[in-house]
LOTOR-810874 format. One line per field, with one value per residue (C-alpha): x, y, z; residue in one letter. Coordinates in nm, 3 decimals, always signed. Layout:
xx	(X;...)
yy	(Y;...)
zz	(Z;...)
rest	(A;...)
***
This chain:
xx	(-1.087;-0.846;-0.944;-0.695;-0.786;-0.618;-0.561;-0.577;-0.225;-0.054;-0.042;-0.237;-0.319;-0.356;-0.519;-0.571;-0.486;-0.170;-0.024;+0.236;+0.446;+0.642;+0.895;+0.981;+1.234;+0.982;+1.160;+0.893;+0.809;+0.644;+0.421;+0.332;+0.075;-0.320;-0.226;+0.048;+0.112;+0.223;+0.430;+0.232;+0.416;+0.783;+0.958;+1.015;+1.316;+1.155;+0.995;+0.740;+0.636;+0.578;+0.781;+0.637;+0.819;+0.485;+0.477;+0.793;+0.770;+0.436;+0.273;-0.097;-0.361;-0.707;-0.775;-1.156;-1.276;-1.412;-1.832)
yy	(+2.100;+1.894;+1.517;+1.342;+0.962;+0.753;+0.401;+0.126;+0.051;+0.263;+0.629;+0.960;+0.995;+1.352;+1.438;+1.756;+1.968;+2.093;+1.986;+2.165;+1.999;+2.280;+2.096;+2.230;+2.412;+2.602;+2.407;+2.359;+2.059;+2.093;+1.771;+1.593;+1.401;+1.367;+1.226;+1.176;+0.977;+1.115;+0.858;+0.808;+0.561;+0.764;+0.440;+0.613;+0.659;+0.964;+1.168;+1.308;+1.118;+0.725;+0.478;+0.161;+0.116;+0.067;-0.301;-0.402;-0.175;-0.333;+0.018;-0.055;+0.207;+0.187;+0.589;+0.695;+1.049;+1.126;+1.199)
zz	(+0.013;+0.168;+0.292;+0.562;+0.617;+0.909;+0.752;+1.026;+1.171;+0.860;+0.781;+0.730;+0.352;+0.268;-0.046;-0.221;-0.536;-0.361;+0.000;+0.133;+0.453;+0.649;+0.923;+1.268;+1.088;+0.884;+0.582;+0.271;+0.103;-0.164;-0.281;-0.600;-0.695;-0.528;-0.189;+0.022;+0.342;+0.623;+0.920;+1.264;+1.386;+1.407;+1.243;+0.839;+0.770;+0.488;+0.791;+0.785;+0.493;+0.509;+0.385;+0.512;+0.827;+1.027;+0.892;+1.056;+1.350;+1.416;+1.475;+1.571;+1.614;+1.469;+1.530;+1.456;+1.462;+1.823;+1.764)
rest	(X;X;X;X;X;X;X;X;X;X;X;X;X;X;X;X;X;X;X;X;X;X;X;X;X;X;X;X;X;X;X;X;X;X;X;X;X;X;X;X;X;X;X;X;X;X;X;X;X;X;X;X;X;X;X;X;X;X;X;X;X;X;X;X;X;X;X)
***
């Protein structure tokens, strides 16, 4: 089963056997590897995949699962 963890002031990491990312398009990309991160702050410039851009954007956001 999939697991999606919000890391503090940086990305959603997405891991799973197989993740498969489908843009507004409907384009496909296909993923490699256990997890991938996925941009929440808009700043990547590899959207919707993170590059690191939250650092110097200074995207903050310490989201927590509601109870």
């Amino acid at each position: 089963m999939p697991e999606i963890k919000v890391r503090p002031n940086g990305p959603l990491l997405v891991s799973s056997d197989t993740v498969t990312v489908v843009d507004k398009d409907g384009k496909s990309y296909a993923t490699t590897g256990p997890t991938i991160a996925l941009c929440r702050c808009g700043a990547s410039a590899n959207k919707p995949f993170c590059d690191g851009a939250h650092n110097a954007a200074g995207f903050t956001d310490d989201a927590t699962a509601p109870e």
